[in-house]
C-alpha positions in Angstrom: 92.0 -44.0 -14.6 90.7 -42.7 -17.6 92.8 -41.1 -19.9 90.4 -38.5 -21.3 86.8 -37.1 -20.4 85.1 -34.9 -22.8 83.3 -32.1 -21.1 80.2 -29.5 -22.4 80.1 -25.6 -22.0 78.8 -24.7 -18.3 79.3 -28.8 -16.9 79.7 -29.0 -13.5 82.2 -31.9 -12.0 83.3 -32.7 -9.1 85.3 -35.7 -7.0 85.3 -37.7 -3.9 87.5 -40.0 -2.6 86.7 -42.4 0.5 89.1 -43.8 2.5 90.3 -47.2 2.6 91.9 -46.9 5.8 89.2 -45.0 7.5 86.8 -47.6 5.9 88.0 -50.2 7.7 88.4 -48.8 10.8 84.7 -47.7 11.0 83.8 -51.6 10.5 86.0 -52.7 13.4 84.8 -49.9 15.6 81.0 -50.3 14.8 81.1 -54.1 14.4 82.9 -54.1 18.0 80.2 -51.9 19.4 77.2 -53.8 17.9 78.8 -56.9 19.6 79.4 -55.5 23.3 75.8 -54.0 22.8 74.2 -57.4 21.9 72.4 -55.9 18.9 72.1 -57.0 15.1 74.9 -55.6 12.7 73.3 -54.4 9.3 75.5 -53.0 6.1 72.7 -50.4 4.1 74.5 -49.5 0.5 72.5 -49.3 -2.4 74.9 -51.8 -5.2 71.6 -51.5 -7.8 72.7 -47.6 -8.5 76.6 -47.2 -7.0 77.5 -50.4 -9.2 81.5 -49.7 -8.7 82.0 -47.7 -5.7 79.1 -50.0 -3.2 79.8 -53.4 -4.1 83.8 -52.8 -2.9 82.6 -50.8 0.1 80.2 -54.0 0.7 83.1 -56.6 0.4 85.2 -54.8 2.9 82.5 -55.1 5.4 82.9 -59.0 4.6 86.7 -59.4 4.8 86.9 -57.2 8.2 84.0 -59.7 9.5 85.6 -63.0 8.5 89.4 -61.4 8.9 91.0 -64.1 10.1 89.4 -66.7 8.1 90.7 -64.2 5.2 94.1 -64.3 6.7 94.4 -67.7 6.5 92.9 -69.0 3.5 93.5 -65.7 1.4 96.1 -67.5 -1.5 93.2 -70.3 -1.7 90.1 -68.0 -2.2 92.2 -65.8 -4.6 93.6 -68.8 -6.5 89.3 -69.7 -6.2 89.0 -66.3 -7.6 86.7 -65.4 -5.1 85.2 -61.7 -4.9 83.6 -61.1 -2.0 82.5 -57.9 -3.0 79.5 -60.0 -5.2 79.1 -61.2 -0.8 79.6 -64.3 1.0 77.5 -66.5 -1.6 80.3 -66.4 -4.1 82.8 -67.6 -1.6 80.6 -70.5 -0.7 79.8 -71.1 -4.4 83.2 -71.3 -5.5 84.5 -73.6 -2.2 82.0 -75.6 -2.8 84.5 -77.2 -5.5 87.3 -78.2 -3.2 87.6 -81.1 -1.3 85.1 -82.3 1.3 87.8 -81.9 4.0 89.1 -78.5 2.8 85.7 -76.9 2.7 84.3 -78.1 6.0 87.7 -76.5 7.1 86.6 -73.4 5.2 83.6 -73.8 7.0 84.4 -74.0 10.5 86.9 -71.4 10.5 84.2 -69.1 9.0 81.9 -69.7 11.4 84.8 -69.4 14.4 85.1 -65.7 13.3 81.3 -65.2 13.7 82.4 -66.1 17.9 83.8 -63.0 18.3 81.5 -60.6 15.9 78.0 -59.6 16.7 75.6 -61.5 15.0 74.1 -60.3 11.4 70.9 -59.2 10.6 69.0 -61.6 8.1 67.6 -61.4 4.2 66.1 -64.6 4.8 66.5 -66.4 8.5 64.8 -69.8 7.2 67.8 -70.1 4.4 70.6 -68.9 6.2 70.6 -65.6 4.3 72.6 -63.1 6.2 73.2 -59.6 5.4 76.2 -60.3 4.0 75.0 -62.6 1.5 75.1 -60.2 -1.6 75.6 -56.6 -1.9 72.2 -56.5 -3.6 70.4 -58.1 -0.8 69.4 -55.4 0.9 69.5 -51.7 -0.8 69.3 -48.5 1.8 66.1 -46.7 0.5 64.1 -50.0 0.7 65.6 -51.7 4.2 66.1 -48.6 6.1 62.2 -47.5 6.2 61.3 -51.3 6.6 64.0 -51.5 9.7 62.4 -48.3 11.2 58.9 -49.2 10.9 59.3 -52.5 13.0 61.1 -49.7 15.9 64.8 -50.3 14.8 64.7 -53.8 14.6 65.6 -56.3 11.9 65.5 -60.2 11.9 68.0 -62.6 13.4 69.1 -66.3 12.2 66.5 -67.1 14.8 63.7 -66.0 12.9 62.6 -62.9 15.3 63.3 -59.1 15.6 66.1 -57.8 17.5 67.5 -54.3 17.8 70.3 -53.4 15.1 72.8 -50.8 14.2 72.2 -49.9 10.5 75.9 -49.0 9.5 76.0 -46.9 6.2 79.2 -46.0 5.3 78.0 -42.8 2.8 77.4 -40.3 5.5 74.9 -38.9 2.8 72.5 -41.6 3.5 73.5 -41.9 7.2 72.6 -38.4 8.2 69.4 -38.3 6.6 68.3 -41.8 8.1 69.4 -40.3 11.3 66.9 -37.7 11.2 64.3 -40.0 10.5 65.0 -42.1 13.0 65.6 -38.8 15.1 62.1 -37.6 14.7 60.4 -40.9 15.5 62.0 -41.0 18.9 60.8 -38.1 19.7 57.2 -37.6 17.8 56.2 -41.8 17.2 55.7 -43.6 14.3 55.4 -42.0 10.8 51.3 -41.7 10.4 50.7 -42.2 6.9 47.2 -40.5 6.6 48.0 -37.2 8.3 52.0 -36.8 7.2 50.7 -36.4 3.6 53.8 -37.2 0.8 56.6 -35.4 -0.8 57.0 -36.2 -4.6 60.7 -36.4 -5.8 61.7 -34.8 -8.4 65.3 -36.2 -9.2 68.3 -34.7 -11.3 69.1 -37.8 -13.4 69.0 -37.3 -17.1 71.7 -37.7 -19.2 73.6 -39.9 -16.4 74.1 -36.6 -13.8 75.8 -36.6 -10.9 76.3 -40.3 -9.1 74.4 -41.7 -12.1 76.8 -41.4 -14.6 79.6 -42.0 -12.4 80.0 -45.8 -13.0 83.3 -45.3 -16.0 84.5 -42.9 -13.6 85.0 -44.3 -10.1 88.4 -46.3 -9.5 89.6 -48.3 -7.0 93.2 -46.8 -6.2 95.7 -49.1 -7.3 98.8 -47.1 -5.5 99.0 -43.9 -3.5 99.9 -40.9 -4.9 98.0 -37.8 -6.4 94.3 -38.1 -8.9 93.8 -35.1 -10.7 91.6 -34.2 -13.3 93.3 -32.0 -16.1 92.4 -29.8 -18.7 94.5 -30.8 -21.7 94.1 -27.4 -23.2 95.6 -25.3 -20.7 97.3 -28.1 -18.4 94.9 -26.3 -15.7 94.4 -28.7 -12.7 90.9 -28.5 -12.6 90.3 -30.8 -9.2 92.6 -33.0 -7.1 92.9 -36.0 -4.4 95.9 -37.5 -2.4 94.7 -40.9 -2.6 96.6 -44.3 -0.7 96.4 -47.7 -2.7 92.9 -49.0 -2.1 90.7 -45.5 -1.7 87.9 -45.2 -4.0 88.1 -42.5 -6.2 84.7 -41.1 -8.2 84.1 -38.3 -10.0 80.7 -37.0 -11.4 79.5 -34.7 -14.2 76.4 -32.9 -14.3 75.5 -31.1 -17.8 74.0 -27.8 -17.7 70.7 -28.8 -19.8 69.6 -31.3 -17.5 69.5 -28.9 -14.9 67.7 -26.6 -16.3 65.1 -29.1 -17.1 64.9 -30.3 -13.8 64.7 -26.6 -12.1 61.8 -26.2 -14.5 60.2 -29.4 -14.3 60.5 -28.9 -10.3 58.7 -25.6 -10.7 55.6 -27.2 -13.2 55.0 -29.8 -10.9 54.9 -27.8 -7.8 52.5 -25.6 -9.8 50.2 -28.2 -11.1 50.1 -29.9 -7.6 49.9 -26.3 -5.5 52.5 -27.6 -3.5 55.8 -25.9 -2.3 58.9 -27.1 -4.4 62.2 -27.1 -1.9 65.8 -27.8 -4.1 67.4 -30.0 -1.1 71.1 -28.4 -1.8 73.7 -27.6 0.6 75.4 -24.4 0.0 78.6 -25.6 1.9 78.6 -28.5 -0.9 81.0 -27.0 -3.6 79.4 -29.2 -6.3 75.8 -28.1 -4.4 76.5 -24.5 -4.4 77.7 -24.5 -8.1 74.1 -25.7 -8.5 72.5 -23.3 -6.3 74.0 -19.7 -8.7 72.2 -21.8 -11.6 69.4 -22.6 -10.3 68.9 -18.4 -8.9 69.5 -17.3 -13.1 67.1 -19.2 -14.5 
């Protein structure tokens, strides 16, 4: 954790911790029903931007997939110092070192956890890229819109489409995918030359919100209480029971940023005689916080 945080007159912060436990048990559940459905399984995070919080959540997918291969060879790979939340192309980079008989045991005990998981969507079928391969293989806002325009399908280790469950574990992401995918069932494929297009105008500057939040996001190292603490008053300004392994993340957002981007919002929508909508949730504490500001300026 970090021992101190300097924060600006009218800041907002805020926290979020996800769930080791719950984590995993989402994998086993959707995992086990993309396997006795027969469809592709296919992890969406987006590792380019969440560069401390995605790439764990990514290498828990791995380790639930190959779990027993895990179990068995764990004091190897770590001895390897293997990090599977860089994906499986570490692992095989760093194996690739032992002996001829160890690896091809490696190997084959990898591949005997694939018998009893449902197959993997692909990055690249002809080289054996699976989804699994890096956590910057395939980033949300670029694969989802690609898997929806072929109709929910992605490609196997065959080379063709099959159906697939896009799994993201930031129900952020999830629920607005959903939607998406939501209104094509019901209305057909997006139609480029009559939906028109919705410029976004993003709060960003000066690291905000999930941008800054890289020196700020721990993996949980025991359970117990993470607080943030003025060190003025000794007020306890926000808190989460955490359990060893949660990811815990906390964000600042600096009041002149927002104000530029309520105004810059505005201009454009001006310029462009378009509406401007502020996409913010008023049942979203840090959200709401957002929302008085933006009604004074």
């Amino acid at each position: 954790m970090k021992p101190k945080i300097d924060l600006l007159d009218k800041e907002v912060i805020d926290l979020m911790v996800m769930s080791k436990k719950a984590l995993l048990e989402f994998y086993e559940r959707e995992m086990e029903d993309c396997r006795e459905a027969g469809i592709l399984f296919s992890l969406h995070v987006k590792a380019t931007m969440m560069k401390v919080s995605h790439p764990i959540v990514f290498g828990h997918a791995v380790r639930i997939y190959y779990k027993d291969a895990f179990e068995k060879h764990g004091e190897l790979f770590d001895e390897l110092g293997i990090n599977v939340n860089n994906g499986m192309a570490d692992l095989y980079d760093k194996i690739a070192t032992l002996p001829t008989s160890t690896r091809e045991e490696i190997e084959r005990d990898l591949h005997a956890c694939q018998e009893h998981r449902p197959r993997l969507a692909m990055v690249d079928s002809a080289k054996g890229i699976t989804n699994f391969h890096s956590p910057s293989d395939v980033i949300v806002d670029a694969s989802m819109p690609a898997m929806i325009r072929s109709g929910g399908k992605m490609w196997g280790a065959d080379g063709k489409m099959y159906d697939c469950k896009a799994v993201m574990p930031e129900s952020t992401f999830a629920r607005i995918y959903q939607e998406m995918i939501n209104f094509c069932k019901w209305h057909g494929n997006f139609d480029p030359t009559t939906m028109g297009t919705v410029p976004n105008v993003g709060l960003m500057a000066q690291k905000a919100e999930e941008y800054g939040s890289h020196d700020k996001t721990f993996e949980s190292s025991d359970a117990g209480i993470a607080r943030i603490v003025d060190v003025e008053t000794d007020e306890v300004l926000l808190e989460k029971r955490v359990e060893k392994g949660d990811i815990w993340r906390m964000c600042q957002t600096k009041d002149a940023p927002i104000q530029d981007w309520v105004k810059l919002a505005v201009r454009r929508a001006r310029e462009s005689n378009t509406p401007v909508i502020f996409w913010l949730d008023p049942y979203r504490p840090h959200e709401n916080e957002l929302i008085k500001k933006l009604k004074c300026i």
